[in-house]
N, C-alpha and C positions, 0 to 999 in steps of 0.2 A: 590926806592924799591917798593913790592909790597904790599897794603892791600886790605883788606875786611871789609867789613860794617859790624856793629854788628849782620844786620838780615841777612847780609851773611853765616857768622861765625854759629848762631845759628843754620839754614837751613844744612849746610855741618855738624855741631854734630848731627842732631837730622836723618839725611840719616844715616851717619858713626855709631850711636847707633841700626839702625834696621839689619846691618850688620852682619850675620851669620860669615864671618871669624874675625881674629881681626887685623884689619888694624892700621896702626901706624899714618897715616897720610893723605894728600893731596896731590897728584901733582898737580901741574898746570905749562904747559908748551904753546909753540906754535909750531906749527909743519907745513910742509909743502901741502898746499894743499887747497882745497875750492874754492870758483867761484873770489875770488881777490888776491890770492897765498899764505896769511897766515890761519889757524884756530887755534883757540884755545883748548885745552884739559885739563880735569882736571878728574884724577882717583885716585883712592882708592889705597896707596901703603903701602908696609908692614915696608919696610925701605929706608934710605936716600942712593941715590948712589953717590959713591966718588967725589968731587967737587959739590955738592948741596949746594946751600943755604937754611937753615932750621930754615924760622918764628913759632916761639909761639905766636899765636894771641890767647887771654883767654883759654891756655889750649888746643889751636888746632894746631898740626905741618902740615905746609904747607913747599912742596920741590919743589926747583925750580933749574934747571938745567940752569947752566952760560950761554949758548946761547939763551934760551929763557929767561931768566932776562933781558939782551940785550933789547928783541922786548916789555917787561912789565914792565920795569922801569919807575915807577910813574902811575900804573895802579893804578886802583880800582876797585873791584870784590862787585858786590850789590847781591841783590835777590828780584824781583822787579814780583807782582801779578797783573796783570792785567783782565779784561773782555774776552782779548785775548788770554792770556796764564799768566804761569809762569817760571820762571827760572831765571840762574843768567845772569849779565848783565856787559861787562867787558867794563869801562870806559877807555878807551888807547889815554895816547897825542900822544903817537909817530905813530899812524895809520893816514894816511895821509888820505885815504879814506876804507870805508866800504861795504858790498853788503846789501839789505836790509834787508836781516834775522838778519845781525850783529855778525855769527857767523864766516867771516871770511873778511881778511884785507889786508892792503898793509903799504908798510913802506916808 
C-alpha cells in the first residue's frame, strides 16, 4: 500500500487548509507521460471515484485509483526542504529507474 511521512501528511493539511473550495481529499495517481514514461500526480479532489482506494492517514483521505496502486504499491510519499528546493518526494521500489528531477519513472 501506499503511505506518507508525517511531514508529508502535515505539508498536504496545511496546503489543503488555505484551500478556498472544500476539498474532501487527495489524489495521488500515475499517469502516463514525462521524460521516462511514467509521472506522478497528486490533486486536490472533492470525492472518491468508484473503485478507489481510500486511506485515512491522521485525518487525511488519500484516493488512489486501482491502476495506479499497481505502479505505488509500497511507495512512500516524504516532504523533503532542501537549499535547493522543496517538495514532496515519492520513494517507489517498483521504479526500476528515474530522470533526474525524480518526477517521472519507469517500471
Amino acid at each position: 500500500m501506499l503511505s506518507l511521512t508525517p511531514t508529508a501528511v502535515s505539508k498536504v493539511k496545511e496546503i489543503l487548509a488555505q484551500q478556498a473550495e472544500g476539498y474532501e481529499g487527495l489524489r495521488v495517481q500515475v499517469v502516463g507521460g514525462g521524460c521516462s514514461g511514467f509521472q506522478y500526480s497528486m490533486a486536490f479532489e472533492h470525492q472518491s471515484n468508484g473503485g478507489d482506494s481510500v486511506l485515512d492517514l491522521d485525518g487525511l483521505k488519500i484516493f488512489v485509483d486501482p491502476q495506479s496502486l499497481t505502479y505505488l504499491d509500497g511507495t512512500e510519499i516524504d516532504y523533503v526542504e532542501t537549499l535547493q528546493g522543496s517538495g514532496f518526494k515519492f520513494n517507489n521500489p517498483n521504479a526500476k529507474s528515474s530522470c533526474g528531477c525524480g518526477e517521472s519513472f519507469t517500471v
